[in-house]
PyMOL Python script that loads the backbone (N, CA, C, O; Angstrom):
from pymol import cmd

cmd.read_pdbstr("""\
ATOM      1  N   UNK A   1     -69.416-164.524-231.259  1.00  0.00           N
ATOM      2  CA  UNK A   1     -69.933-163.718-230.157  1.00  0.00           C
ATOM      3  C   UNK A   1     -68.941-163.788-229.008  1.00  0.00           C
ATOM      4  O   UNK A   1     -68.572-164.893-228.610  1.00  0.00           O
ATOM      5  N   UNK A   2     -68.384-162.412-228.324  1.00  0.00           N
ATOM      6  CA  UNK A   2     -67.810-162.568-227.771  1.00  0.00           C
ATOM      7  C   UNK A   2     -68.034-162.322-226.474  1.00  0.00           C
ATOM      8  O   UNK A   2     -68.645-161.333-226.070  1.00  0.00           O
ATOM      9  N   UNK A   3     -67.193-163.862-225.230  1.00  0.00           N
ATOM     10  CA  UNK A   3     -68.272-163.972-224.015  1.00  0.00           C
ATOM     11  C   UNK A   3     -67.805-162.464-222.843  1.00  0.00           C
ATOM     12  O   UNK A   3     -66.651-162.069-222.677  1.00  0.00           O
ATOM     13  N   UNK A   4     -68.756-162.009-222.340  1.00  0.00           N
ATOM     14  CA  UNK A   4     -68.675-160.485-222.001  1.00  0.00           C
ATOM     15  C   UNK A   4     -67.746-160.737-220.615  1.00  0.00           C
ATOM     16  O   UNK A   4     -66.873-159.883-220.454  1.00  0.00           O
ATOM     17  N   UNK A   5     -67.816-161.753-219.638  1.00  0.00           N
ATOM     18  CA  UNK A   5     -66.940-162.642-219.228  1.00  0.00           C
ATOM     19  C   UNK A   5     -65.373-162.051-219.071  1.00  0.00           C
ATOM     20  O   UNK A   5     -64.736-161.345-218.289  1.00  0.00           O
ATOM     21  N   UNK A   6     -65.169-162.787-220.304  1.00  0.00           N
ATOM     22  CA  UNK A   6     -64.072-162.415-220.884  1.00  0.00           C
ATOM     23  C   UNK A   6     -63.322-161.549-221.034  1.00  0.00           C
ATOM     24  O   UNK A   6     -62.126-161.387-220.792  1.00  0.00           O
ATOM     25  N   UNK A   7     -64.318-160.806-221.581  1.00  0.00           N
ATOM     26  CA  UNK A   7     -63.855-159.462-222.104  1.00  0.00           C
ATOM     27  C   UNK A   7     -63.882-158.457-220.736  1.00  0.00           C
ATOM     28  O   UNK A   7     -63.018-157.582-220.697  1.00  0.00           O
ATOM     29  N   UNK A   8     -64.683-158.538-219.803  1.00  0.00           N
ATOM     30  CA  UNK A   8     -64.370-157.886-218.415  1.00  0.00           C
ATOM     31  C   UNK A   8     -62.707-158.251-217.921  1.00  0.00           C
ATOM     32  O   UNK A   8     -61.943-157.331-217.625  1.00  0.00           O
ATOM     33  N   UNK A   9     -62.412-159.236-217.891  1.00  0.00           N
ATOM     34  CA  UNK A   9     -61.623-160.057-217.306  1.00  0.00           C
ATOM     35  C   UNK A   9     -60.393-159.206-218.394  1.00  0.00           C
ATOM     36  O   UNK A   9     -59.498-158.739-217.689  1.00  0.00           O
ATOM     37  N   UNK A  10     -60.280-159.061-219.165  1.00  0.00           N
ATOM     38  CA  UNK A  10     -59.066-158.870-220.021  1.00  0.00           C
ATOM     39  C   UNK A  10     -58.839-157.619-219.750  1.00  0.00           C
ATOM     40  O   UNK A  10     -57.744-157.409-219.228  1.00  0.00           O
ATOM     41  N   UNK A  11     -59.823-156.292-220.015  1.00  0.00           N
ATOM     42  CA  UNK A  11     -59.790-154.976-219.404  1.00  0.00           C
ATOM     43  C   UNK A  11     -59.290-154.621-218.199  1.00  0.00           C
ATOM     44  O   UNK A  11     -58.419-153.840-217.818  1.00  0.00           O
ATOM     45  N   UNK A  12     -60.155-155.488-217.613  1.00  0.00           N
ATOM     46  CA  UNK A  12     -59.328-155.275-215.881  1.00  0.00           C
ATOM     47  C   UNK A  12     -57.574-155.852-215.821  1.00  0.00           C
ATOM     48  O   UNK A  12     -56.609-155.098-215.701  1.00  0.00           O
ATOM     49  N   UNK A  13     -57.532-156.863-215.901  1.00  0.00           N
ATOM     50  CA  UNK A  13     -56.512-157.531-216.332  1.00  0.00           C
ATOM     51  C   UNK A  13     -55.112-156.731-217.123  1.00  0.00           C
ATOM     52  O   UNK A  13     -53.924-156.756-216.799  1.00  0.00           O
ATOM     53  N   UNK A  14     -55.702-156.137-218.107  1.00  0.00           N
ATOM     54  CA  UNK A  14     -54.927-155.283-219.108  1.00  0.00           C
ATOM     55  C   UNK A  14     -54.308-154.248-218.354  1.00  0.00           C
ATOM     56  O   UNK A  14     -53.082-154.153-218.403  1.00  0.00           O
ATOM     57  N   UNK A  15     -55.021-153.406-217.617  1.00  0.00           N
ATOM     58  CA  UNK A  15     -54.413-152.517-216.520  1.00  0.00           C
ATOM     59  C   UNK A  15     -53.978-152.913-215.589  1.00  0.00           C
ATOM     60  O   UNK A  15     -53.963-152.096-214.668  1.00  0.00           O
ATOM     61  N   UNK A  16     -53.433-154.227-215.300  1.00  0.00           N
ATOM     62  CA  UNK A  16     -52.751-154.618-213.986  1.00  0.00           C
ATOM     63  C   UNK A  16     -51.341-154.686-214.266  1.00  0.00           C
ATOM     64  O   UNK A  16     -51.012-154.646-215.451  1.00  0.00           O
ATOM     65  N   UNK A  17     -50.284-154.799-213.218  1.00  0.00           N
ATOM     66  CA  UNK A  17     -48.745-154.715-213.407  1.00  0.00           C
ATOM     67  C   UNK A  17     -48.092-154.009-212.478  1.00  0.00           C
ATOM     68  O   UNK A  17     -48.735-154.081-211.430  1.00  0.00           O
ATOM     69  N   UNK A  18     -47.162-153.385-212.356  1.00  0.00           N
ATOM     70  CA  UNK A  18     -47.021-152.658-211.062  1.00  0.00           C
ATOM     71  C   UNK A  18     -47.876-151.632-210.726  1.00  0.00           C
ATOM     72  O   UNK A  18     -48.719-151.094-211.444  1.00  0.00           O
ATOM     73  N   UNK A  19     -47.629-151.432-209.729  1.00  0.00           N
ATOM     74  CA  UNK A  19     -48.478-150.377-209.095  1.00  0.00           C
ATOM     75  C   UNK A  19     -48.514-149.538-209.195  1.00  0.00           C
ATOM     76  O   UNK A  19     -49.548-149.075-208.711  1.00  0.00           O
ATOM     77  N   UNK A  20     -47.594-148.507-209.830  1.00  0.00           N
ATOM     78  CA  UNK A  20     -47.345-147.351-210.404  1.00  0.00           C
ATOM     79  C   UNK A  20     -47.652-146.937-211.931  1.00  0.00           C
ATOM     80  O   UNK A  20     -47.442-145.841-212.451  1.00  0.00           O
ATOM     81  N   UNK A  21     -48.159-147.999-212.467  1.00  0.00           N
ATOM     82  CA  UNK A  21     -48.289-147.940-213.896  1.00  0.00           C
ATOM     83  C   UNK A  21     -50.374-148.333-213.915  1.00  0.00           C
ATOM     84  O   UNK A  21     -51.220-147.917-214.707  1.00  0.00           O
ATOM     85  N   UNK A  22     -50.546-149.342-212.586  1.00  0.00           N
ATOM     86  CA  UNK A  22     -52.148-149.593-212.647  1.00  0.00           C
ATOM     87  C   UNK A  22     -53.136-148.123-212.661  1.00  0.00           C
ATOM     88  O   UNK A  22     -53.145-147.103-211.972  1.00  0.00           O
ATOM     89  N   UNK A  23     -53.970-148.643-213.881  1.00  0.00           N
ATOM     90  CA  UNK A  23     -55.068-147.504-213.879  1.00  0.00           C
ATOM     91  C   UNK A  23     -56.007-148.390-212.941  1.00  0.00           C
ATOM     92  O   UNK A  23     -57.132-147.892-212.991  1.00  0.00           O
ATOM     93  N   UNK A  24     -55.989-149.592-212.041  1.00  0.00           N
ATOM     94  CA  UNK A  24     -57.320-149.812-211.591  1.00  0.00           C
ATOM     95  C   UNK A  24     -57.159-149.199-210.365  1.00  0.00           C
ATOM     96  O   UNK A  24     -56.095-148.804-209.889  1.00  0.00           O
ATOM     97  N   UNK A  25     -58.863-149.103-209.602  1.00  0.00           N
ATOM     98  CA  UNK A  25     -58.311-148.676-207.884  1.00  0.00           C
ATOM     99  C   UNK A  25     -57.776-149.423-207.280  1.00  0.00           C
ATOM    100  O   UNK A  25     -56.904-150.116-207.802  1.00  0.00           O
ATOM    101  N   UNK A  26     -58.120-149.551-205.925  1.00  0.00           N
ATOM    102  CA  UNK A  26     -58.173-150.615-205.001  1.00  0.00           C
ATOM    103  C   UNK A  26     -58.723-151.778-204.891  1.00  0.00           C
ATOM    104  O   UNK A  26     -58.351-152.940-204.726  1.00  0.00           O
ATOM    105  N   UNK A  27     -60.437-150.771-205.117  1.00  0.00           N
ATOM    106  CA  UNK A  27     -61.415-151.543-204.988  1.00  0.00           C
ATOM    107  C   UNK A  27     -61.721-152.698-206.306  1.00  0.00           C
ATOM    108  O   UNK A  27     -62.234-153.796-206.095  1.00  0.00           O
ATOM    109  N   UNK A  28     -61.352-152.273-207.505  1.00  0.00           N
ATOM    110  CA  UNK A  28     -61.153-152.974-208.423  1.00  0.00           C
ATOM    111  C   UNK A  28     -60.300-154.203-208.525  1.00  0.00           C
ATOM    112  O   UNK A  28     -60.747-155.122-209.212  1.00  0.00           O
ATOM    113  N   UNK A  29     -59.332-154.328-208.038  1.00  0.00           N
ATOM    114  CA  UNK A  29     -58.359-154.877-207.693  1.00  0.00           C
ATOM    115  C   UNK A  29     -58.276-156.342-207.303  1.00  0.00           C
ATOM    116  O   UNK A  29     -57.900-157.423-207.756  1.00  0.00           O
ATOM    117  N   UNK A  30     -59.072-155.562-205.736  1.00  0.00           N
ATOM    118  CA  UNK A  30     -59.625-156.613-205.093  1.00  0.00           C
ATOM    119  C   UNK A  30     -60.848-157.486-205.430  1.00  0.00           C
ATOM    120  O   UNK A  30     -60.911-158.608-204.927  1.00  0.00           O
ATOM    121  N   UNK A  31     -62.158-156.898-206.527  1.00  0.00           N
ATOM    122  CA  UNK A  31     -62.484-157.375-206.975  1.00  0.00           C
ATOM    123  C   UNK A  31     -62.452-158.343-208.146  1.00  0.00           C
ATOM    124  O   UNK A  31     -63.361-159.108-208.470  1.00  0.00           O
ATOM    125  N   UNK A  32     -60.766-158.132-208.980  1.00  0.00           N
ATOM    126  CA  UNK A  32     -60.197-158.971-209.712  1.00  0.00           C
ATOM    127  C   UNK A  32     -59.595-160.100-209.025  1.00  0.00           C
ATOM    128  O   UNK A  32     -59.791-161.216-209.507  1.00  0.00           O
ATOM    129  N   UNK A  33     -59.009-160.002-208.147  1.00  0.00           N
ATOM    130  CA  UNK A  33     -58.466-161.005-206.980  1.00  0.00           C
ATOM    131  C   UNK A  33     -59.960-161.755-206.393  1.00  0.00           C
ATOM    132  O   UNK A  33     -59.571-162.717-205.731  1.00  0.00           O
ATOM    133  N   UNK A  34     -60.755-161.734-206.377  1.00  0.00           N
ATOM    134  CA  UNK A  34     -62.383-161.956-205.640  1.00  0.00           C
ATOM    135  C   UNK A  34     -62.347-163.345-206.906  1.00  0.00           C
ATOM    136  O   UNK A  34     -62.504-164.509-206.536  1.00  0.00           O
ATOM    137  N   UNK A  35     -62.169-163.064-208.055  1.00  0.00           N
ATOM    138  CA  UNK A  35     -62.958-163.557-208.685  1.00  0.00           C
ATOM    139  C   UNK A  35     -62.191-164.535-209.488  1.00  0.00           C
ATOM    140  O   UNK A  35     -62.688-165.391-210.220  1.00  0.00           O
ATOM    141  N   UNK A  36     -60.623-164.275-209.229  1.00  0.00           N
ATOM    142  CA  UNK A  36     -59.733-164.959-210.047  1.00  0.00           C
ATOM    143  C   UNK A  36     -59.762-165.758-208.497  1.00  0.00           C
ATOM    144  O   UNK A  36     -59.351-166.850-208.890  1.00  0.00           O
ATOM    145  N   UNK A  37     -59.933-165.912-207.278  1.00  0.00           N
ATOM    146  CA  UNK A  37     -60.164-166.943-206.449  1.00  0.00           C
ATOM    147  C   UNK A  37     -61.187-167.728-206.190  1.00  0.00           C
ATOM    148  O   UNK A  37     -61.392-168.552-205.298  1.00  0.00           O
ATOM    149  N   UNK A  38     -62.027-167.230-207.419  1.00  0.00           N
ATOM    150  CA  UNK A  38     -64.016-167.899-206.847  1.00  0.00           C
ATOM    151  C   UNK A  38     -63.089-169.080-208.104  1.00  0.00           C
ATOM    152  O   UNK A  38     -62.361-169.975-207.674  1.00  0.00           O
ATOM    153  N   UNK A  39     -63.259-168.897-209.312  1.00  0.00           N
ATOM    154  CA  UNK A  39     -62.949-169.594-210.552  1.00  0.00           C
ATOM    155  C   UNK A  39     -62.027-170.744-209.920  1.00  0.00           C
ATOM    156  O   UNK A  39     -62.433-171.906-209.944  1.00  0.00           O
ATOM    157  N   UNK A  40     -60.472-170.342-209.211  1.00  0.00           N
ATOM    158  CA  UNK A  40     -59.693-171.141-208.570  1.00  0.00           C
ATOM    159  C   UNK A  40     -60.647-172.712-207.574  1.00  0.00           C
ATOM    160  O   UNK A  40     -60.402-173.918-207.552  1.00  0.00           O
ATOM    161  N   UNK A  41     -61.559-171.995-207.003  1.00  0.00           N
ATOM    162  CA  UNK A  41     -62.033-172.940-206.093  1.00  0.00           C
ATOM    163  C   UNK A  41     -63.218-173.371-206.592  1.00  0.00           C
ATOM    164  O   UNK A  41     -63.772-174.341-206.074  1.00  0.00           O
ATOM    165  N   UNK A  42     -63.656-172.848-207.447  1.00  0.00           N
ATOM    166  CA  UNK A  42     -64.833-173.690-208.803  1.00  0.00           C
ATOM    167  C   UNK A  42     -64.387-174.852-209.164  1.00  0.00           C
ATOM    168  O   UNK A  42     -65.005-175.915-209.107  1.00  0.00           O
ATOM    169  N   UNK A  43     -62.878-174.603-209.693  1.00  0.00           N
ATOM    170  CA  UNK A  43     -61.914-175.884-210.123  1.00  0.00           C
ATOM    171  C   UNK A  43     -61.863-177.190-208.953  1.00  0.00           C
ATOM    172  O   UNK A  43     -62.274-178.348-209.024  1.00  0.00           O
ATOM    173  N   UNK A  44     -61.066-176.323-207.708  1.00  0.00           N
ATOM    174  CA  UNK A  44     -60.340-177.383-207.261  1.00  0.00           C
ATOM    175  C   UNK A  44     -61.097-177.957-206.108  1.00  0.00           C
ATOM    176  O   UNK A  44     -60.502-178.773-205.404  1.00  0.00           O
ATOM    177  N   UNK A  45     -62.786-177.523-205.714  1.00  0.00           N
ATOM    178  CA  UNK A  45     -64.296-178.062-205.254  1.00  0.00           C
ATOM    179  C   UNK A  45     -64.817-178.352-206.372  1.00  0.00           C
ATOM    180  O   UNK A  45     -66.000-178.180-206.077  1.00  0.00           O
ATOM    181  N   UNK A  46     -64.819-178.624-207.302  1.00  0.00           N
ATOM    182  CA  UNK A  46     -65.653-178.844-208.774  1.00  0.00           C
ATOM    183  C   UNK A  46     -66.537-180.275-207.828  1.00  0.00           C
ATOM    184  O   UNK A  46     -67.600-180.196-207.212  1.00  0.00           O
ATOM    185  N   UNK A  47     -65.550-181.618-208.033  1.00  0.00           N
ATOM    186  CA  UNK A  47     -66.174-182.878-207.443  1.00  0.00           C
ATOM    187  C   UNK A  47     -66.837-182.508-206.147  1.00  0.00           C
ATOM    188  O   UNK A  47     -68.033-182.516-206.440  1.00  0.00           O
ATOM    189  N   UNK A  48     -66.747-182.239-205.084  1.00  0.00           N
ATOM    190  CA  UNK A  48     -67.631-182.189-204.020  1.00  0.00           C
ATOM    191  C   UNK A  48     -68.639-181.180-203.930  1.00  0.00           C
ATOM    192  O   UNK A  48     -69.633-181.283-203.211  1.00  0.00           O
ATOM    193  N   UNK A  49     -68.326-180.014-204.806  1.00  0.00           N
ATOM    194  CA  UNK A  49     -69.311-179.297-204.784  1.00  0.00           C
ATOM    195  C   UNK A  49     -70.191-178.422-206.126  1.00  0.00           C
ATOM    196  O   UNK A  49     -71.312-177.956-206.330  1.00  0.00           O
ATOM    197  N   UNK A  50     -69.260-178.522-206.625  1.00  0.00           N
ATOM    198  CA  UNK A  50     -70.137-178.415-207.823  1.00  0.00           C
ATOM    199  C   UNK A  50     -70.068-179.184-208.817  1.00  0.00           C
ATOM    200  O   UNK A  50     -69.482-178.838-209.843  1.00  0.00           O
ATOM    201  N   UNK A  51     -70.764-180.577-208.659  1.00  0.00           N
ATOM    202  CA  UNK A  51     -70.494-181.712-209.156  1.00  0.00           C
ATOM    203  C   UNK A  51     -71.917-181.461-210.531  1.00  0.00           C
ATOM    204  O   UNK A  51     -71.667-181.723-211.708  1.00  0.00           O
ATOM    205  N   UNK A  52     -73.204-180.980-210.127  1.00  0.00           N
ATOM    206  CA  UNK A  52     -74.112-181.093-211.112  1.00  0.00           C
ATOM    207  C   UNK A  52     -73.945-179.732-212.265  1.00  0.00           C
ATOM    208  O   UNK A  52     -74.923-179.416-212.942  1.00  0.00           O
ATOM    209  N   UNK A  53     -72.751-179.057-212.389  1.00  0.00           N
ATOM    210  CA  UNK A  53     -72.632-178.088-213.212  1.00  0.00           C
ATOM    211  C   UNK A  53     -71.443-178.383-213.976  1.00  0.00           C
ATOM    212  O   UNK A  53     -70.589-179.197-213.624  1.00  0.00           O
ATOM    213  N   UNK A  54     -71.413-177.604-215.171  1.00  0.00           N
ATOM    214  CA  UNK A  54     -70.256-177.969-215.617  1.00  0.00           C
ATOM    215  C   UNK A  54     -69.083-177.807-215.579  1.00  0.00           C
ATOM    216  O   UNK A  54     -68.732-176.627-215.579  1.00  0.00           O
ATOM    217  N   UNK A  55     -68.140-178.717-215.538  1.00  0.00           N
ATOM    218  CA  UNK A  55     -66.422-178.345-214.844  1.00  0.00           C
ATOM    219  C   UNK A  55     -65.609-177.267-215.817  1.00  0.00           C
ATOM    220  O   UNK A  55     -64.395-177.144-215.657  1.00  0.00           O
ATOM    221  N   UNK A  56     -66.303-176.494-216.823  1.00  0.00           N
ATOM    222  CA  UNK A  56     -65.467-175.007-217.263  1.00  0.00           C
ATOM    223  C   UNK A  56     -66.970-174.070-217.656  1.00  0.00           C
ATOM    224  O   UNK A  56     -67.256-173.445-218.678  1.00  0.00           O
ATOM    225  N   UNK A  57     -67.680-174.270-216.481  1.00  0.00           N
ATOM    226  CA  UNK A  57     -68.485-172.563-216.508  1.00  0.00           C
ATOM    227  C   UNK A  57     -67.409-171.588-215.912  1.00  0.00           C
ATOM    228  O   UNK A  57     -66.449-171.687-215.148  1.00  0.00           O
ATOM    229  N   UNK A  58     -68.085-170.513-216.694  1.00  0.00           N
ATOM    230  CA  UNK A  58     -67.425-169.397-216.514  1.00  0.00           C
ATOM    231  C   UNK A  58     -68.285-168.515-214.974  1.00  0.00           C
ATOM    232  O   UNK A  58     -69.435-168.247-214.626  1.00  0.00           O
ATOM    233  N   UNK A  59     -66.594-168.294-214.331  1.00  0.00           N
ATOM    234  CA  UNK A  59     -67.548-167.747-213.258  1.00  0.00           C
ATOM    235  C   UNK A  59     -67.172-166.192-213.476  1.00  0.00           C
ATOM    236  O   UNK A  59     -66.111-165.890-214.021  1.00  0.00           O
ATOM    237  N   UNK A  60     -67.994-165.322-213.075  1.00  0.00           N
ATOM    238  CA  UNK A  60     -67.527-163.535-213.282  1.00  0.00           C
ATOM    239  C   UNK A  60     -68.120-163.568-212.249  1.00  0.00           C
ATOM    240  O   UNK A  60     -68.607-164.527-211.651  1.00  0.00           O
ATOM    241  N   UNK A  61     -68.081-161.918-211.876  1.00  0.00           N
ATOM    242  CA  UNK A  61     -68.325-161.001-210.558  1.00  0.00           C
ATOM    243  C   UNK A  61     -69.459-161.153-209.820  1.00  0.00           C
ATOM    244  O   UNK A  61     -69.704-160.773-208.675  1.00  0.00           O
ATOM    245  N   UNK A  62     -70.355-161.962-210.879  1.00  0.00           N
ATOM    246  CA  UNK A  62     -71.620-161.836-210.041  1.00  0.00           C
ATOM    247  C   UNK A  62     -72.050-162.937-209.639  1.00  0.00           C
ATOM    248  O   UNK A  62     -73.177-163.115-209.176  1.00  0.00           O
ATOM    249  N   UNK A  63     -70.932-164.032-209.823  1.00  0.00           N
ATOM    250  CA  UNK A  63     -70.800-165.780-209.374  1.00  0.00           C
ATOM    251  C   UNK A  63     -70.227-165.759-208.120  1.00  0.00           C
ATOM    252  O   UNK A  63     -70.449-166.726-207.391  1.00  0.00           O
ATOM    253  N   UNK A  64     -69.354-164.619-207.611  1.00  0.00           N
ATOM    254  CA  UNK A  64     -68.483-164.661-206.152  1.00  0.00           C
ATOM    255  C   UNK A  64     -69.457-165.298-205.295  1.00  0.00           C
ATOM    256  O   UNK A  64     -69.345-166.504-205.075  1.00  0.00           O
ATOM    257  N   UNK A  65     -70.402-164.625-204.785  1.00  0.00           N
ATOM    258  CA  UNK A  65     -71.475-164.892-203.886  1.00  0.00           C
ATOM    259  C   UNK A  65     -72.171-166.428-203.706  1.00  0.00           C
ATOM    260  O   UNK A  65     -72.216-167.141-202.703  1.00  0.00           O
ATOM    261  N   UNK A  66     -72.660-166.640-204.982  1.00  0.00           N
ATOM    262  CA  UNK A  66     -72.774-168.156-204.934  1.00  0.00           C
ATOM    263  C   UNK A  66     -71.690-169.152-205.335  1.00  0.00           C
ATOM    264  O   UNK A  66     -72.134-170.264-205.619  1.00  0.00           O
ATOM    265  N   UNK A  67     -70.778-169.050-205.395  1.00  0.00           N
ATOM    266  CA  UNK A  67     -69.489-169.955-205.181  1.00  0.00           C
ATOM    267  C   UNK A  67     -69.408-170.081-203.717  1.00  0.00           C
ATOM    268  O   UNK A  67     -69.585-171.139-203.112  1.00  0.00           O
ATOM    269  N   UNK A  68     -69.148-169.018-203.215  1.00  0.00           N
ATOM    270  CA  UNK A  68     -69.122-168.709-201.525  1.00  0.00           C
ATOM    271  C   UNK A  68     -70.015-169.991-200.839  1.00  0.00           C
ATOM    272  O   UNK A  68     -69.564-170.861-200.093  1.00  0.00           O
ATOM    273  N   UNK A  69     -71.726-169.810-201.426  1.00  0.00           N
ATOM    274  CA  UNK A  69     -72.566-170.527-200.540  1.00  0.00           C
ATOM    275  C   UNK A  69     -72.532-171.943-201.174  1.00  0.00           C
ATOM    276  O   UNK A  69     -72.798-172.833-200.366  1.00  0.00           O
ATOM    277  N   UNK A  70     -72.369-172.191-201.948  1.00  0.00           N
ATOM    278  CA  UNK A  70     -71.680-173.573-202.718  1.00  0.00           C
ATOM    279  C   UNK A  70     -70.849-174.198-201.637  1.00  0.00           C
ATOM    280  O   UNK A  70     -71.310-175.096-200.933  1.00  0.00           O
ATOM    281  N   UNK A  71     -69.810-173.803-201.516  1.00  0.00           N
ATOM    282  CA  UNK A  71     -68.907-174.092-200.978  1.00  0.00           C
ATOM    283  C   UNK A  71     -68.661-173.799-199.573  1.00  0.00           C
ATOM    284  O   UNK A  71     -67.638-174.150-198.985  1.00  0.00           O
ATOM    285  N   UNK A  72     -69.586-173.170-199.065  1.00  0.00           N
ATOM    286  CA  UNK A  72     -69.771-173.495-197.512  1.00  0.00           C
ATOM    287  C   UNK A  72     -70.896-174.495-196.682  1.00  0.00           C
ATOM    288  O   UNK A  72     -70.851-175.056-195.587  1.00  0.00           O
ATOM    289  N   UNK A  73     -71.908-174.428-197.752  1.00  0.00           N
ATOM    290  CA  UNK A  73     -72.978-175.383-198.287  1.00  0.00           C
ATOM    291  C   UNK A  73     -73.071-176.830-198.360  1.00  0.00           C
ATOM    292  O   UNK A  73     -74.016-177.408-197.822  1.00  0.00           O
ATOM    293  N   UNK A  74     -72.251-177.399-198.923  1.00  0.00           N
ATOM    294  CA  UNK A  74     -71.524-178.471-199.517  1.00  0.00           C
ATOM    295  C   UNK A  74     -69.954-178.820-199.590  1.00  0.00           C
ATOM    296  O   UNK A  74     -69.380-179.825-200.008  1.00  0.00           O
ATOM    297  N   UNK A  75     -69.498-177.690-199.064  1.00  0.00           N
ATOM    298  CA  UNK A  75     -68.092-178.778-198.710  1.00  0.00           C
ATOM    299  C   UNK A  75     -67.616-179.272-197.363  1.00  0.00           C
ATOM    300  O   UNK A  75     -68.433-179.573-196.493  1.00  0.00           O
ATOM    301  N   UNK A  76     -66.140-179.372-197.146  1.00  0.00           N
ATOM    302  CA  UNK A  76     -65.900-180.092-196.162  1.00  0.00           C
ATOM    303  C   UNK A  76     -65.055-178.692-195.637  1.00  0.00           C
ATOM    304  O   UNK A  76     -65.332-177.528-195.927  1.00  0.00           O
ATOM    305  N   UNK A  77     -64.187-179.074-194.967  1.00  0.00           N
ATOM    306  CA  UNK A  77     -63.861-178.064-193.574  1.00  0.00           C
ATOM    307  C   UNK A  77     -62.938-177.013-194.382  1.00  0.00           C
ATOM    308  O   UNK A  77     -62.993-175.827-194.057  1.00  0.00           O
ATOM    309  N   UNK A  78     -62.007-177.474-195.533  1.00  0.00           N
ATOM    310  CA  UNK A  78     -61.277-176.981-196.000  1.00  0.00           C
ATOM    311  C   UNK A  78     -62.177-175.816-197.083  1.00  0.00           C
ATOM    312  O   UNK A  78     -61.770-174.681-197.329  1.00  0.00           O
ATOM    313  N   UNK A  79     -63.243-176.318-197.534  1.00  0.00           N
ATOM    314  CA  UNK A  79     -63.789-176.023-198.826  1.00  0.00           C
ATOM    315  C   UNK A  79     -64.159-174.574-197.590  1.00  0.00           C
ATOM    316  O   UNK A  79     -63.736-173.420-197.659  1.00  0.00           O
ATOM    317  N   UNK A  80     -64.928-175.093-196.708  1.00  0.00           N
ATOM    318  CA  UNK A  80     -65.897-173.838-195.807  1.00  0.00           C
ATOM    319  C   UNK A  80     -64.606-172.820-195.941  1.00  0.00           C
ATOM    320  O   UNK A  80     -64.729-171.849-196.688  1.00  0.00           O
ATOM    321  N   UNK A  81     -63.600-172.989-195.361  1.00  0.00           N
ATOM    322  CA  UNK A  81     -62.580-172.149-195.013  1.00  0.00           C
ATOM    323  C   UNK A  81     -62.166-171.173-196.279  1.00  0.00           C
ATOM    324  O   UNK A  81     -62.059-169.954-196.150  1.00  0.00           O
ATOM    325  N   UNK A  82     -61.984-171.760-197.313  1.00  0.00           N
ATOM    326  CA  UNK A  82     -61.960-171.211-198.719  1.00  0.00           C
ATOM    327  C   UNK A  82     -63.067-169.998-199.078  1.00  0.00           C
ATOM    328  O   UNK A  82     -62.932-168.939-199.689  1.00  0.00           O
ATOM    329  N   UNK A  83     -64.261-170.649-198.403  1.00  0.00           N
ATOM    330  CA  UNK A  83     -65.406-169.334-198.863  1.00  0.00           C
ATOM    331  C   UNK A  83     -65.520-168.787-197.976  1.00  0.00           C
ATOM    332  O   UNK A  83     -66.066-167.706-198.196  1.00  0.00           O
ATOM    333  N   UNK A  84     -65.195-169.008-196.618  1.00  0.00           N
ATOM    334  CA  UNK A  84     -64.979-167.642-195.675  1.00  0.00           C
ATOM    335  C   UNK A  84     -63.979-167.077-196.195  1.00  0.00           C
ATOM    336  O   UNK A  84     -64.439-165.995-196.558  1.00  0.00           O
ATOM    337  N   UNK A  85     -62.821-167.103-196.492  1.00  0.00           N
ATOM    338  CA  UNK A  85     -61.687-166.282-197.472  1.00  0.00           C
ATOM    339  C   UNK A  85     -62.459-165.510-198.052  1.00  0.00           C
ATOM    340  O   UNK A  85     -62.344-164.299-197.864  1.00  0.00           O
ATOM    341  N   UNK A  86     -63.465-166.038-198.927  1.00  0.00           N
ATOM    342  CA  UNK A  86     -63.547-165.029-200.339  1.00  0.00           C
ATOM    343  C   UNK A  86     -64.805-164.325-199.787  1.00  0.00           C
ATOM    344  O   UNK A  86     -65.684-164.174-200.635  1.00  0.00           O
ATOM    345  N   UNK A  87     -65.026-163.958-198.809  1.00  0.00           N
ATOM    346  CA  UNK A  87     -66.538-163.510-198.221  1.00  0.00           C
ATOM    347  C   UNK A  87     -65.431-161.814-197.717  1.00  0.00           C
ATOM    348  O   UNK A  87     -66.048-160.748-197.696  1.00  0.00           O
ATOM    349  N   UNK A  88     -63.948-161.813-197.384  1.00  0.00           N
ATOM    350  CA  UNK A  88     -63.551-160.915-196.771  1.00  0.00           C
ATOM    351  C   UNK A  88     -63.886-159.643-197.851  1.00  0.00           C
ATOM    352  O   UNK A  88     -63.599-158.485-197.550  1.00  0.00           O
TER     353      UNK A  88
END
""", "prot")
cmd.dss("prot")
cmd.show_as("cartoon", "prot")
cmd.util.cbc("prot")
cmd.orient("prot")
């Protein structure tokens, strides 16, 4: 079974490269960047903040939001700063 996750992630992904050759929009884009930075800071807040989940859930598009409050929630000054980033 293949995780749908994934398979978002590769599609979008697949059309990225220069800019003249991307079929994604903007808005897509930035939502690939959204989410390849929630996953980033899943990792590297894992111990302070998401300590009772497991250290390789998969996060997708609809995890941005609560990574955000995770991590403004429960971390420290750096972590807050990280999810105001990903709130832009």
């Amino acid at each position: 079974m293949e995780d749908p996750i994934r398979k978002y992630m590769a599609t979008i992904g697949r059309k990225g490269g220069a800019r003249s050759r991307r079929q994604l929009s903007a808005e897509q884009a930035r939502e690939m960047v959204r989410v390849r930075e929630a996953r980033r800071a899943y990792r590297t807040f894992h111990a302070r903040c998401f300590w009772s989940y497991p250290p390789d859930l998969a996060i997708g598009p609809d995890d941005v939001a609560w990574v955000v409050e995770q991590l403004m929630k429960h971390g420290d000054r750096r972590a807050w700063e990280k999810g105001a980033s990903l709130c832009r």
